[in-house]
VEXKOL-642927 format. One record per residue (C-alpha): residue number from 1; residue in three letters; z, x, y. Coordinates in steps of 0.05 Angstrom, whole numbers, always signed. Last residue first. Layout:
N
<r NUM 'ALA' <Z X Y>> ...
***
This chain:
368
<r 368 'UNK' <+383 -58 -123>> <r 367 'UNK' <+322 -101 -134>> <r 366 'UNK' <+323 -169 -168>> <r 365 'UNK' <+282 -197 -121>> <r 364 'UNK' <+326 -256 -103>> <r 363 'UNK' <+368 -239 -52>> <r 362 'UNK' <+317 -204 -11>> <r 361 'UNK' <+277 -277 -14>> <r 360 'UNK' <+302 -303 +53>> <r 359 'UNK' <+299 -373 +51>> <r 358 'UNK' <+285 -443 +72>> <r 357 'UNK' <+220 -428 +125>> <r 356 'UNK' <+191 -497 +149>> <r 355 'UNK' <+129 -487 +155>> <r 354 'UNK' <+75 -529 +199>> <r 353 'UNK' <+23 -585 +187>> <r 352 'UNK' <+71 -632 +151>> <r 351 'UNK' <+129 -591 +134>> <r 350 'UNK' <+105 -548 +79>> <r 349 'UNK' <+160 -504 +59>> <r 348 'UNK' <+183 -428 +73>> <r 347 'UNK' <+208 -378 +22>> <r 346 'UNK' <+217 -307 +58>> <r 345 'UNK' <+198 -231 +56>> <r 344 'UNK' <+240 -168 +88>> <r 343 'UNK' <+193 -114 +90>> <r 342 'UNK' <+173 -44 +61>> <r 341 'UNK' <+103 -20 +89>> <r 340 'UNK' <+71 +24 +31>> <r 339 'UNK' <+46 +93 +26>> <r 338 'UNK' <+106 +107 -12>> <r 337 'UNK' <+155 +83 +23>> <r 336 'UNK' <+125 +80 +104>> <r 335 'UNK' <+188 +47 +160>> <r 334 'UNK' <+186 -16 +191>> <r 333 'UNK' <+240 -47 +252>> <r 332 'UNK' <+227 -112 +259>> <r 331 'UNK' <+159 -166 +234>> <r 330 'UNK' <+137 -171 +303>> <r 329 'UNK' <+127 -93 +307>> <r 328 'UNK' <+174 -39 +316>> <r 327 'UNK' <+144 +30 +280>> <r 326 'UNK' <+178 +82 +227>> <r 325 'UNK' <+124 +146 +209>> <r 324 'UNK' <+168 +202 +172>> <r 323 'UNK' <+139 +201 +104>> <r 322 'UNK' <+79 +188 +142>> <r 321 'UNK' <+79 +268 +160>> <r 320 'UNK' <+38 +310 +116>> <r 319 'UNK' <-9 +250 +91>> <r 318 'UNK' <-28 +248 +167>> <r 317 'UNK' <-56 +319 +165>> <r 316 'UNK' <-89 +313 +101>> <r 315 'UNK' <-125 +249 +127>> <r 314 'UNK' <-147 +278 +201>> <r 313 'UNK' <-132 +234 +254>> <r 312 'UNK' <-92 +283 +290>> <r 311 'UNK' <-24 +287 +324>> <r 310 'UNK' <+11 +269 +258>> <r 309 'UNK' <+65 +229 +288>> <r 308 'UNK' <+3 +205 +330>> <r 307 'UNK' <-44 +189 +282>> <r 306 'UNK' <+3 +149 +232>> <r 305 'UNK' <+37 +107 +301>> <r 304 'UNK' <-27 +82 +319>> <r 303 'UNK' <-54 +66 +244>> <r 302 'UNK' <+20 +29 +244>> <r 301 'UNK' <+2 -9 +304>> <r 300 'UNK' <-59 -30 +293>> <r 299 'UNK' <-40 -59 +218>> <r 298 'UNK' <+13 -99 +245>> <r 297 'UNK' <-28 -132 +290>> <r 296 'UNK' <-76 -136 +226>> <r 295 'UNK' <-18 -176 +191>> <r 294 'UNK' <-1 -224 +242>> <r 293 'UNK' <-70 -254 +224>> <r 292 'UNK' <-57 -260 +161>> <r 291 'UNK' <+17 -282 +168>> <r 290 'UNK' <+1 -338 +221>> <r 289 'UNK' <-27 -316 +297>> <r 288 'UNK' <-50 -395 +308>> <r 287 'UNK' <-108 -403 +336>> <r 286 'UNK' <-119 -395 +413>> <r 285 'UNK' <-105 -461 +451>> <r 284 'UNK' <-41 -450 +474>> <r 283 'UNK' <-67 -383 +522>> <r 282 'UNK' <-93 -311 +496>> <r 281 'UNK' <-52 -261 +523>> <r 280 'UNK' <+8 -306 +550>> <r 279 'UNK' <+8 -339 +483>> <r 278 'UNK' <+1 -277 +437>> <r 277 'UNK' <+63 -242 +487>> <r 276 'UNK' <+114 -304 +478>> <r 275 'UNK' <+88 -308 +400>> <r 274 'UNK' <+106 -234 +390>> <r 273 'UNK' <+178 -236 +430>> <r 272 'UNK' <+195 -297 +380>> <r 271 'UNK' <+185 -259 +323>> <r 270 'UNK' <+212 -205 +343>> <r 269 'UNK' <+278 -240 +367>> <r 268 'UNK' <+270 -277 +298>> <r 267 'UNK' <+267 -352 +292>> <r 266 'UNK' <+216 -354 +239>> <r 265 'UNK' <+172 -407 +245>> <r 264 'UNK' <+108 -374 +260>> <r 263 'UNK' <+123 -349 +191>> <r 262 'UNK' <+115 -273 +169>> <r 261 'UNK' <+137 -231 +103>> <r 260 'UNK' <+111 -277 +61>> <r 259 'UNK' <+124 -342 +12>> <r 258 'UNK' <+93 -405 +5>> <r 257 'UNK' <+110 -475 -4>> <r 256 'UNK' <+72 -533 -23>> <r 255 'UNK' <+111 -604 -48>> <r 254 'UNK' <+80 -645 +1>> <r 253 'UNK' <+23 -616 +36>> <r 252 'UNK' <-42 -665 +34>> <r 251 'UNK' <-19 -718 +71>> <r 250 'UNK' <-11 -679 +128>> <r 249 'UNK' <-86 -645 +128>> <r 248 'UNK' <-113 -582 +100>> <r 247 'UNK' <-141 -552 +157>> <r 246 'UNK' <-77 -547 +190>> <r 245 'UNK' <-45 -528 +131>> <r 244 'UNK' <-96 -474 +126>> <r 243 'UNK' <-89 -456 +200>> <r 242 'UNK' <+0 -447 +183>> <r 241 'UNK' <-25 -395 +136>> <r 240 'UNK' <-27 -395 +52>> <r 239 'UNK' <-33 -337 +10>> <r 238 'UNK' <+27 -330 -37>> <r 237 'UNK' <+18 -401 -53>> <r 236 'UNK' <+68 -440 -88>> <r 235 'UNK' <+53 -518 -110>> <r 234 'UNK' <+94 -569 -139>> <r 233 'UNK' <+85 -624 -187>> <r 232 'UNK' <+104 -691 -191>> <r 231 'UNK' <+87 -729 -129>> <r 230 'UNK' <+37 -678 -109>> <r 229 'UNK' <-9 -689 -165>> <r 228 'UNK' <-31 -753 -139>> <r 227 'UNK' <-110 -745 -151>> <r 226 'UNK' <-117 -742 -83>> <r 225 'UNK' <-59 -691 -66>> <r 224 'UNK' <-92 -636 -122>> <r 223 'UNK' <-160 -651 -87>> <r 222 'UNK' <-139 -638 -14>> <r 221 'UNK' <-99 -578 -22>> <r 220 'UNK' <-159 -558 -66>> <r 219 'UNK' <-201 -560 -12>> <r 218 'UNK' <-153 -523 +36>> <r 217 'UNK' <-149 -467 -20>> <r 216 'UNK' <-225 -453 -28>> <r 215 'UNK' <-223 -452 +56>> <r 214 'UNK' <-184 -393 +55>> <r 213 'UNK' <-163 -351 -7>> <r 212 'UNK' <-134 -387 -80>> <r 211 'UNK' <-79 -353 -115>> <r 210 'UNK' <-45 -420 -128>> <r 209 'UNK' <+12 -416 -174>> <r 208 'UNK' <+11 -497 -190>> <r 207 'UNK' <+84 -522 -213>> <r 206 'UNK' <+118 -567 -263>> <r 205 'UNK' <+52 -570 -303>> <r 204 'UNK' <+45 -627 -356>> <r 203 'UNK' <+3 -587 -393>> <r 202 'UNK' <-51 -644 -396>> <r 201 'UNK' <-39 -655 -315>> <r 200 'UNK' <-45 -583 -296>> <r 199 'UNK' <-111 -588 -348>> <r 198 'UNK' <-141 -646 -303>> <r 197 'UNK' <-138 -609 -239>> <r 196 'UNK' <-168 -548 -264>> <r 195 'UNK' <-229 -587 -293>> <r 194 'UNK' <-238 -632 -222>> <r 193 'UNK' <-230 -571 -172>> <r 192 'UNK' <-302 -568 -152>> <r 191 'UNK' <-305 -532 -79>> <r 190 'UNK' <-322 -472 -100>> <r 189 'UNK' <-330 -418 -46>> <r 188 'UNK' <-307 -354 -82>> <r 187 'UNK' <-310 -373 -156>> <r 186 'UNK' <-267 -399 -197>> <r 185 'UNK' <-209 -387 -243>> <r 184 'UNK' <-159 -436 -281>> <r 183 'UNK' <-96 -414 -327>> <r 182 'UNK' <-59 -446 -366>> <r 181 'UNK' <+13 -451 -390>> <r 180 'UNK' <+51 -399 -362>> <r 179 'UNK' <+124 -393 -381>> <r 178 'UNK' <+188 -405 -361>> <r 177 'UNK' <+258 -377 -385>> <r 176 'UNK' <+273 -348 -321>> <r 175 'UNK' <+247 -275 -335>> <r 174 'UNK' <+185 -308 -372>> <r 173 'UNK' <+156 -326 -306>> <r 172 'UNK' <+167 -267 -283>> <r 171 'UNK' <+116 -234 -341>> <r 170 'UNK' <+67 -289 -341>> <r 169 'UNK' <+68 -276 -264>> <r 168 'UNK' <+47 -204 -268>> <r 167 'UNK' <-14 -216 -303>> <r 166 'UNK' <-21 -279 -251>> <r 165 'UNK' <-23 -214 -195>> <r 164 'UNK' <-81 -188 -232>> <r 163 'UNK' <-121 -241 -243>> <r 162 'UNK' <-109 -269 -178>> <r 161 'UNK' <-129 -202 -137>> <r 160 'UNK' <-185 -177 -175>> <r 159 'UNK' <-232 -226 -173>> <r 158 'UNK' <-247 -302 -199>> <r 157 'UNK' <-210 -346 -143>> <r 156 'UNK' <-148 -376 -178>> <r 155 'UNK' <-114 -426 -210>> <r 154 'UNK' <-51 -417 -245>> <r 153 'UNK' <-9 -468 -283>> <r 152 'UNK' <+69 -461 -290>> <r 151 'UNK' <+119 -495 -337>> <r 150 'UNK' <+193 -469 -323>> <r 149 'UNK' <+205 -488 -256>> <r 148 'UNK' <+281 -521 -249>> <r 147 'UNK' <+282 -539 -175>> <r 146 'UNK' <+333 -494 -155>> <r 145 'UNK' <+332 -431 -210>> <r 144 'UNK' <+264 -433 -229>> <r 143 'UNK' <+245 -443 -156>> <r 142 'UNK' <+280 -379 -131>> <r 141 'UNK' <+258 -345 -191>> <r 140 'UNK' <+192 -354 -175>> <r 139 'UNK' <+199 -335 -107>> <r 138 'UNK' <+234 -276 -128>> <r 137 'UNK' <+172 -251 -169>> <r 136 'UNK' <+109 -271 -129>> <r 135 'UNK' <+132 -233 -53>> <r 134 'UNK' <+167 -169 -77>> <r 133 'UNK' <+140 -157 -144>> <r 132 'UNK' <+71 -185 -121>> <r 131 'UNK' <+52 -145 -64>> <r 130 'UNK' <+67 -164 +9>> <r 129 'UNK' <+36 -129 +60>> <r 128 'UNK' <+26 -61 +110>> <r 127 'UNK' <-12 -9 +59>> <r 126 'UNK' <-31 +57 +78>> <r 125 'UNK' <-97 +87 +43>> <r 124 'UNK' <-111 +165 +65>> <r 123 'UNK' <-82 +185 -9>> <r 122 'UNK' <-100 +135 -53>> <r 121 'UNK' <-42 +93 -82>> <r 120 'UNK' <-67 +18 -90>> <r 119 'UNK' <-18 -10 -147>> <r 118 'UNK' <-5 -78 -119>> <r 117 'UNK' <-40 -141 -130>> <r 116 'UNK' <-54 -159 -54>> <r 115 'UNK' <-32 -176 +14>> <r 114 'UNK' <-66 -160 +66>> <r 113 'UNK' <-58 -99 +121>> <r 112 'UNK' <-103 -44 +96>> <r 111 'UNK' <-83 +20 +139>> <r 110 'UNK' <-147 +61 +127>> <r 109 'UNK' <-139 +135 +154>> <r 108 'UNK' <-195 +177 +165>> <r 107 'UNK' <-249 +225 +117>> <r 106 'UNK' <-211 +218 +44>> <r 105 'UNK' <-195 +143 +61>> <r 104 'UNK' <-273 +126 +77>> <r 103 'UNK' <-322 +126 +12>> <r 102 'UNK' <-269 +115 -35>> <r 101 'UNK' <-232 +66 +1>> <r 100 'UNK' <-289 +15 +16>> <r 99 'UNK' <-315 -15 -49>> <r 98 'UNK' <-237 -24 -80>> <r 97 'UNK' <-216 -54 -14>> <r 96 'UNK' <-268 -99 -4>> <r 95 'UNK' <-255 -127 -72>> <r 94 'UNK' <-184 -129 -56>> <r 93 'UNK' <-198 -191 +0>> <r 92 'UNK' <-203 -175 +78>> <r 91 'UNK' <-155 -156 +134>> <r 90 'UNK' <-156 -102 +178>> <r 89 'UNK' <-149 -19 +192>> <r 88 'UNK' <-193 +38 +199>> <r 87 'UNK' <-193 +106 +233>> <r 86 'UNK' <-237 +153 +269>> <r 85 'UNK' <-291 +110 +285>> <r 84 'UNK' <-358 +123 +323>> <r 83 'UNK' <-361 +188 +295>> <r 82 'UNK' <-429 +180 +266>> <r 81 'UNK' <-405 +184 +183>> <r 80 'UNK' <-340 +139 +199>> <r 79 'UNK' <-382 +79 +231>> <r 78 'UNK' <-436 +89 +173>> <r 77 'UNK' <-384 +88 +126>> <r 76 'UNK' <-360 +26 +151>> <r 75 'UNK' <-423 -11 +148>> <r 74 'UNK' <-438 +20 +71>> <r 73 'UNK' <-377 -6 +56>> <r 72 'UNK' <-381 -75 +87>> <r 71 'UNK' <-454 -79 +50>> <r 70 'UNK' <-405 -62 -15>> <r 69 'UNK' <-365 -112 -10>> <r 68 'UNK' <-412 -167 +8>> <r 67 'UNK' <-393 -199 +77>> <r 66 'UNK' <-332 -234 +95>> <r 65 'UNK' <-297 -162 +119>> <r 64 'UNK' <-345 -172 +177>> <r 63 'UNK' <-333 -112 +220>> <r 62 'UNK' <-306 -108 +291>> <r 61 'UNK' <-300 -44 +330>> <r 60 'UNK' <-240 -44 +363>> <r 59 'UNK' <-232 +12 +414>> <r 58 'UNK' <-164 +55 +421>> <r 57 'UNK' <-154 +97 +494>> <r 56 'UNK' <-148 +167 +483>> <r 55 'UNK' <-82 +214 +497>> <r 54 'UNK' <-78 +224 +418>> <r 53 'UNK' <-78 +149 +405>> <r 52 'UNK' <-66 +106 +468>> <r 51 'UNK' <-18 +115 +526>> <r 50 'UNK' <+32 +57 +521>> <r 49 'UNK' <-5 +2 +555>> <r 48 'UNK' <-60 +31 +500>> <r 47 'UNK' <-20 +10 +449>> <r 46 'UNK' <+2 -58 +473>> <r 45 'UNK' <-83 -72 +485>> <r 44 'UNK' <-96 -50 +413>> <r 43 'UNK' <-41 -92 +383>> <r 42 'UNK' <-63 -157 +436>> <r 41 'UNK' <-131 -142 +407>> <r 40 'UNK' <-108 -141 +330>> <r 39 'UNK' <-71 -202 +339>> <r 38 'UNK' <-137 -235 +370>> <r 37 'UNK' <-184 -207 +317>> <r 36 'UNK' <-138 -228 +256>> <r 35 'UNK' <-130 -306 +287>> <r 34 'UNK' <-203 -311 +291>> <r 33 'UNK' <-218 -288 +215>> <r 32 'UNK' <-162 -340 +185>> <r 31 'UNK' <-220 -388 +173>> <r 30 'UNK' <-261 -341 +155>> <r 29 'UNK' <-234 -331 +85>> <r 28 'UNK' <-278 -378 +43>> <r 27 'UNK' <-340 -341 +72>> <r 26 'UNK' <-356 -317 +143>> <r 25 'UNK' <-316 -275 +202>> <r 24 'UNK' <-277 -237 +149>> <r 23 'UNK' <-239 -178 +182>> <r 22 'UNK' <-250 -107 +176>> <r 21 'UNK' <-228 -67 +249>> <r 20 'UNK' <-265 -10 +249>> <r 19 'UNK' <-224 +39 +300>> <r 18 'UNK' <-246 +77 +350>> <r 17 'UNK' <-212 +134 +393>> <r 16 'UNK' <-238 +137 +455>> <r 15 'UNK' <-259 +183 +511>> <r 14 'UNK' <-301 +223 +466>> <r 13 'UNK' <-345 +157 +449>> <r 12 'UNK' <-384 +158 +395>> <r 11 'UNK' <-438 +108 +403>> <r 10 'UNK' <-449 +34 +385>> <r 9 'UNK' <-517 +1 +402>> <r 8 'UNK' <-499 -64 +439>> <r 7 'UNK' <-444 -107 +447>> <r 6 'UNK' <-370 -78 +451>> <r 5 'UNK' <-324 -102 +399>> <r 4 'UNK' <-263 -83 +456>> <r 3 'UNK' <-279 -63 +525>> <r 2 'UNK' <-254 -7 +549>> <r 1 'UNK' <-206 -14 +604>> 
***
């Protein structure tokens, strides 16, 4: 079998079809990088059980989506330009994103599988997550209507992603009566939460909408509990895995939900049939798959299924047929809507170091 990541100088390969795989193996969002590789290798190794892409085997070829947006860029470009890849796929923040689609998804197809501010509708770019009007807004109303959230505070990393998606939360937040009251937003890799955390006392928050990546959310896990917030104000994250809670700490998770399309919790035959295969793949000890790192297996296997319906990696062919493109993956049964992945997404709460997940938010979006 080839060998995935392979060491040594990279070469096109006629026998394979590659595939840059951008995940972060360094900054605030490596700590969900190991889990991304692995669920992308068990995708890669389930598709070529199955015959490949176009009769050729698929080869990983890890990039670090940590690094500087545009040195990923130039990376992945560089892949692309040489033939070495023929497609790419993987998690990484919007930043990345916004440096790497223009100078790839005119040339091959880039399935980008995190969750993000929503919008993104370049041809060649296929999107597999949660955006805010499906993930933010229910879950908002959700609380609004159960716990009685009307006063929210926001902190955030400083890009793209939180500033954006809060833009859209002033405006839920007003659909139930609520409002924002402040707003907080840091840099990638702070670890000094002390001015944030005294304003989401002054305001008297009811609830902290953290938009907050990796490691910078652990910390502040930690922070918010220590100064005692947690016993009378909650916390939602739209970004937050079961190796963050981990990280974070018991005592540090009361009151924290999140919401996504994927919980290890969820008791799904899917679900279930995706741990079973993760575990027997890469043993107990392997980090937990989680959302994010569930994602990128996602992400494999709709690239997979984009170039064959289309038999050809080739942009303007795939473009003519991903109207059409439906794959089974642990998250069900998922069909393309406009270049987007449309998904059931749920409401699960801290439970110590796990999730427990306490609803399904289809009921609350609103839609239909």
């Amino acid at each position: 079998m080839m060998p995935q990541d392979p060491a040594g100088p990279l070469t096109a390969d006629p026998e394979a079809l590659g595939v840059a795989l951008v995940v972060p193996r360094q900054g605030p969002a490596g700590i969900f990088g190991p889990a991304c590789e692995l669920c992308a290798r068990l995708a890669a190794d389930e598709v070529n059980a199955a015959g490949g892409v176009l009769g050729r085997e698929l080869r990983l070829v890890t990039v670090d989506g940590g690094a500087p947006p545009r040195q990923v860029a130039a990376e992945v470009e560089a892949l692309v330009a040489s033939g070495i890849v023929h497609g790419v796929t993987g998690w990484h923040i919007s930043s990345v994103r916004q440096a790497l689609a223009p100078r790839v998804a005119h040339r091959v197809p880039y399935v980008y599988t995190a969750l993000y501010e929503g919008g993104e509708n370049s041809e060649g770019v296929y999107l597999t997550s949660e955006t805010p009007d499906g993930q933010l807004r229910p879950a908002m109303r959700l609380l609004a209507a159960e716990r009685r959230v009307r006063r929210w505070y926001v902190v955030g990393n400083d890009y793209i992603w939180p500033r954006r998606t809060a833009r859209a939360a002033h405006a839920y937040a007003r659909e139930t009566g609520g409002r924002i009251c402040g707003e907080s937003y840091l840099p990638l890799g702070t670890d000094d939460f002390a001015a944030a955390l005294r304003r989401i006392e002054q305001v008297a928050a009811d609830a902290v909408l953290m938009l907050l990546v990796g490691s910078d959310a652990v910390r502040f896990n930690r922070a918010f509990a220590a100064a005692g917030l947690d016993q009378r104000c909650l916390r939602l994250s739209t970004l937050m895995d079961e190796n963050m809670l981990l990280a974070s700490g018991p005592e540090a998770t009361r009151g924290l939900s999140a919401t996504a399309g994927f919980f290890g919790a969820l008791a799904t035959a899917d679900t279930l049939d995706f741990h079973g295969r993760y575990a027997a793949r890469f043993g107990p000890d392997a980090p937990a798959p989680s959302a994010l790192g569930e994602s990128c297996y996602e992400g494999v296997l709709l690239l997979a299924a984009l170039i064959n319906q289309a038999r050809s990696w080739r942009v303007p062919a795939i473009e003519g047929t991903a109207a059409d493109v439906a794959y089974e993956g642990a998250r069900g049964l998922l069909r393309l809507s406009g270049r987007h992945v449309r998904q059931r997404i749920y409401l699960a709460e801290a439970d110590g170091l796990d999730f427990a997940v306490t609803a399904d938010l289809d009921g609350w979006s609103g839609r239909g």
